[in-house]
C-alpha positions, 0 to 999 in steps of 0.5 A: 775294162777287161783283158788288163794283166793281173796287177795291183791297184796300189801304188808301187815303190819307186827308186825310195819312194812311193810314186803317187797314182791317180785315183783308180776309179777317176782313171777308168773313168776317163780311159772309157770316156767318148772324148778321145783328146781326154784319153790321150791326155791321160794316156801320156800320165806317168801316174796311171794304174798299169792295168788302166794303160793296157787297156788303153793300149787297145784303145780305137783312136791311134793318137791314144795308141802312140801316147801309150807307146810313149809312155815310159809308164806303160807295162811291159805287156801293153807293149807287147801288144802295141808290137802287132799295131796296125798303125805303123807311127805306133810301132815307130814310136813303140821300137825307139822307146824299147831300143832305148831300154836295150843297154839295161837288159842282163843276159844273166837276169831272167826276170818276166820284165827283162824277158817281155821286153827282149821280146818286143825287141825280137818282134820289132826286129822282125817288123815289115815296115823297115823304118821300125827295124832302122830304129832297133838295129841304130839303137842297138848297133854298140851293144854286146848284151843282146841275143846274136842271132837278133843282131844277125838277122838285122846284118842279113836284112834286105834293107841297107838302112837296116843293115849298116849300122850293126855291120858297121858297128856291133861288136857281136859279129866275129871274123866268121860272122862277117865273112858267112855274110860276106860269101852270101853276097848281101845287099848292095851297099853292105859290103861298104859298111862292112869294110868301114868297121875298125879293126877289119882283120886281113881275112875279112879285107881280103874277102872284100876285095875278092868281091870286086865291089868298087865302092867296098875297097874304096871304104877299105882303103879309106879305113885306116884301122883295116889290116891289109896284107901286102899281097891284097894290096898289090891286088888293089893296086893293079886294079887300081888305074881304072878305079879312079875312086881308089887313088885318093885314099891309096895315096892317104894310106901308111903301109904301102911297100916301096914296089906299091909307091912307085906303081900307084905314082904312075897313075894317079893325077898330078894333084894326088902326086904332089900330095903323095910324094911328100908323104912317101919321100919319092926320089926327085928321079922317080919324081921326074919319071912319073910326071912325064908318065903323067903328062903322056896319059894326060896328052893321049887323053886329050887334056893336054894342048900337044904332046910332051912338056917340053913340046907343049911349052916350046910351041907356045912359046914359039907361038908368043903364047907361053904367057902368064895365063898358060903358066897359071894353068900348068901351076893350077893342075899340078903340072911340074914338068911343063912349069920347069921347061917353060921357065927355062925358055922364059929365062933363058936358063938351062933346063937341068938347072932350072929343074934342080932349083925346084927340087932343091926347094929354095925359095929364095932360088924359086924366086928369082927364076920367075923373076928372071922368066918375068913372071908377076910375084903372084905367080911366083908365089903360087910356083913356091905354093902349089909345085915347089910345096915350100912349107907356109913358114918358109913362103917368100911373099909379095912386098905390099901384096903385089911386088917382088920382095927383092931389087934387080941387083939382090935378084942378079945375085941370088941367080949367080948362085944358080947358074953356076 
């Protein structure tokens, strides 16, 4: 064998222990047979010389190569030269063996193996085959006692498989770090994981909404832990009609400003609204205001049958088809306007009053309007479910799973409380 690193035959000490290796001449022996199954059989030993390992490290069978890479056993410098490996499995299995070892390496220790292996980490880093820098920048992407210009150069890499984990993830890069990357506008898609990181600070969000990057706000919003300051926020928001990818996670947010409800409640879907106005408390005014808001741009969108609630529901009724079905449906979409007049036709009760036994959020009075409207109690139910949002403890359901809960006179009375 020639070319192996200037080691000792001897067995050397192993955490309090002598670690028992092969017979050396029995081990050159093998690493120079023809057989090539034999060499990879004893390049996977624990208990080789480092000297026969490296040699096989230049062994001419690749599976030899990926056994030697494997290899915990392997020395440092043997590694170094499977880094250059022409086959790419080798170099594959080589960057998830040395990332591995990455947590153990001290800034402060300067010892030629600490030095050799943040070597081969820098040169994996560095890999033309992008699998094997992925395999570096996930190993690593927790990890503050590593080079920063390693993790920096993974952030700036043209690969977004690359790139994420350590723009979303390294504690190594700063607010300065982020907002350089931000600026030189990287890769499609770094933007987003950027904006995914906790804690974003108002610079850094501030940075990525003046991109104009779709997908990066959306993550933005979505963050909980991002600081956004108001004025970004009423950035995004007047944006934010347009960009229907938004409303959810505006609607999901905690800090907005009382300015920044009432807008945003004007132009997300019915279904967001219901979520939105029991999160933020919305006045049953500003509620009735932003529901026929909806149902205009609903109806100019050609998703409405015609016009206003109040039209919608009078010309079906007109028309006889103001039925179970079409009500089924406005419940289904959220739709609270068209429920309302639609149950006050069907009842015959006021409109006003029909509308202030929704928000008043009675279940007993939601009830008997349906029942007076002569709706089946599934219906009813799904009225105190999906429009009124009654709270599952407090839901009246059906008796035997089909019928009203309460005779003709209990309904009778329940309703003389409504209409007067």
């Amino acid at each position: 064998m020639t070319g192996s690193p200037n080691t000792e035959h001897k067995p050397r000490p192993a955490q309090g222990h002598q670690r028992e290796l092969i017979d050396y001449e029995a081990a050159k022996r093998a690493a120079a047979a023809t057989d090539a199954v034999a060499r990879e059989r004893l390049a996977t030993r624990a208990d080789v010389q480092p000297e026969v390992l490296y040699f096989l490290a230049e062994d001419e069978s690749p599976e030899v190569r990926r056994a030697i890479a494997a290899n915990q056993s392997t020395p440092r410098q043997a590694d170094a030269l499977l880094a250059n490996d022409r086959d790419d499995e080798v170099r594959v299995i080589l960057a998830r063996k040395i990332a591995r070892l990455a947590p153990e390496l001290k800034p402060d220790q300067q010892s030629l193996v600490q030095k050799l292996t943040l070597d081969v980490l820098q040169q994996l880093a560095r890999d033309q085959l992008p699998r094997v820098r992925q395999i570096i920048s996930e190993e690593i992407r927790y990890l503050d006692n590593l080079p920063k210009d390693l993790i920096k150069r993974l952030a700036r890499d043209v690969e977004l498989m690359v790139s994420a984990p350590v723009l979303e993830f390294s504690p190594l890069l700063k607010d300065e770090d982020l907002l350089e990357i931000i600026r030189s506008r990287p890769v499609q898609g770094a933007l987003t994981a950027i904006s995914r990181r906790a804690g974003i600070s108002g610079d850094v969000s501030d940075a990525i909404v003046s991109i104009e990057d779709e997908q990066a706000v959306a993550g933005l919003l979505a963050n909980s832990s991002a600081q956004i300051r108001e004025e970004t926020l009423d950035r995004i928001v007047d944006a934010a009609p347009t960009h229907e990818i938004w409303h959810k996670p505006l609607v999901e947010r905690d800090d907005l400003s009382h300015r920044a409800v009432t807008r945003i409640a004007k132009f997300i879907s019915a279904s967001l609204l219901a979520i939105f106005e029991k999160r933020y408390d919305i006045a049953p005014e500003t509620t009735r205001e932003v529901a026929q808001a909806i149902d205009r741009r609903l109806s100019s969108d050609g998703l409405n049958q015609a016009g206003l609630p109040e039209h919608r529901a009078a010309d079906l009724h007109g028309a006889g088809k103001l039925d179970e079905a079409a009500i089924g449906e406005a419940i289904g979409r959220g739709d609270r306007e068209f429920l309302v007049e639609a149950l006050a036709l069907k009842s015959g009760i006021d409109v006003e009053r029909v509308r202030q036994v929704m928000a008043s959020r009675t279940p007993k009075a939601i009830v008997a309007v349906c029942w007076k409207a002569g709706l089946a109690m599934r219906t009813a139910l799904q009225v105190e479910i999906r429009i009124a949002r009654i709270p599952p403890a407090e839901v009246i359901n059906a008796k035997d799973g089909i019928d009203y809960p309460f005779s003709g006179p209990e309904m009778r009375q329940i309703l003389r409380f409504v209409v007067d």
